[in-house]
N, C-alpha and C positions, 0 to 999 in steps of 0.2 A: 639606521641608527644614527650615523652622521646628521643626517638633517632635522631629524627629535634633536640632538644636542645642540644645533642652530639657532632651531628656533625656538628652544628654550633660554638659550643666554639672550637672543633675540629679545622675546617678552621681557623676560625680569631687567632688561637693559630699559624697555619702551618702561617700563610701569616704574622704573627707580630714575630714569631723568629728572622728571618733574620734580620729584622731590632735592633734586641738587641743584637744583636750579631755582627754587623756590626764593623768594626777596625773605628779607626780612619781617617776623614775626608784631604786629600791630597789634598793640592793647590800647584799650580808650580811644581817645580822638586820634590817635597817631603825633603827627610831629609835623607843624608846620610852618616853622620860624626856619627859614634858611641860615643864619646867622649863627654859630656854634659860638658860645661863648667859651673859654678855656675855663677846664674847673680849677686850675691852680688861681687864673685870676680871680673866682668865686671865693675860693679860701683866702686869698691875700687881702682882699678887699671885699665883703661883702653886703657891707651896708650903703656900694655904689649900687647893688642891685638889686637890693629890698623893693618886694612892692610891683617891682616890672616879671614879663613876662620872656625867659630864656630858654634856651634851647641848651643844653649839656651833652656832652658825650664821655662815655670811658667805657672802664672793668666793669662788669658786676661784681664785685666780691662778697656779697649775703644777699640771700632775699626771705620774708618773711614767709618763716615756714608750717606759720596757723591757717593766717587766712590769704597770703600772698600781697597784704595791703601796702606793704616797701620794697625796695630794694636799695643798696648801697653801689654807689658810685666810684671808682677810685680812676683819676688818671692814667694811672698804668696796674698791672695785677699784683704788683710788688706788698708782701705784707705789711709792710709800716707807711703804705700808703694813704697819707690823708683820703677820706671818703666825705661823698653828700647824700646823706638822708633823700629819696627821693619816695613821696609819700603819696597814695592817691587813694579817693574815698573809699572805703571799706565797702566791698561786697560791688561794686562799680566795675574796676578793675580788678582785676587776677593777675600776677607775678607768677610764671611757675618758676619753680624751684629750680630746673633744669638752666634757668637763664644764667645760672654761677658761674663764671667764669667768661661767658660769653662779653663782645661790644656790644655796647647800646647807646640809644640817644633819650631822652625824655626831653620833656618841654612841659615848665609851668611857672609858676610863681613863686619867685624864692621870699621866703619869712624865717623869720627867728623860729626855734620849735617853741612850743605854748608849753606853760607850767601846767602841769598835771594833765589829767585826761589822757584820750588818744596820743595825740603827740608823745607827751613824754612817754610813757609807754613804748611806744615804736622806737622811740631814741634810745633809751633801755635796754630791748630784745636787740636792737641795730649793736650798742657797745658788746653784747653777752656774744652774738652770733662774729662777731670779729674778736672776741679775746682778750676784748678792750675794758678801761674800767667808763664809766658810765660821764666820769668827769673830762676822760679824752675824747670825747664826742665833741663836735662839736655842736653848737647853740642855734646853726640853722638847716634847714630840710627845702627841699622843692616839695611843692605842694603840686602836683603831677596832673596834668589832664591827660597826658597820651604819650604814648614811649614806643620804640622802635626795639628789640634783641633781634641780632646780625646771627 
């Protein structure tokens, strides 16, 4: 009986490593910009990096819970924590839900969010799923080829 309980904690030990040990979760292209830019720097100054292609890290604290097409970013998990829109093409990339809470990094192209359409949209459901009114959003988004959740 001893040795049945062995090598049962045995197995389920062998078959549940890999999973704790497993890296980081990759959607889209993944992440290839070595270089982390700071989001507080993003928020302070953004129009230094309009256009160019960045690497972010933080919280997730919402992700898009239709089709998975964003997720928000915040420095630290803190609630009144400025967030970046991180946004990637619909039906492309997947967001699950579970990634709330978790770090992550993305990497893409920061832009102002577009009037109407998509964009605004996402910037919208992004102010509703934090609590926020739609006016304290702010006005730019990563537009996301590939993202890491830790």
């Amino acid at each position: 009986m001893r040795t049945r309980m062995i090598l049962a904690v045995a197995l389920v030990s062998a078959l549940w490593a890999p999973a704790r040990m497993a890296g980081p979760e990759t959607y889209g292209s993944g992440v290839s910009v070595s270089e982390t830019t700071p989001l507080a720097r993003v928020f302070e100054q953004p129009q230094e990096f309009e256009g160019k292609t960045v690497k972010v890290e933080g919280v997730v604290t919402a992700v898009c819970t239709e089709m998975g097409c964003w997720m928000a970013l915040a420095s630290d998990g803190a609630a009144k924590s400025p967030t970046l829109l991180v946004q990637v093409e619909e039906g492309v990339v997947v967001f699950p839900v579970k990634a709330k809470g978790h770090r992550a990094a993305a990497q893409g192209v920061l832009q102002r969010v577009g009037s109407g359409g998509h964009d605004q949209e996402a910037a919208a459901e992004h102010a509703k799923a934090e609590g926020r009114s739609a006016d304290s959003i702010a006005a730019w988004q990563l537009k996301a080829t590939g993202a890491l959740v830790y």
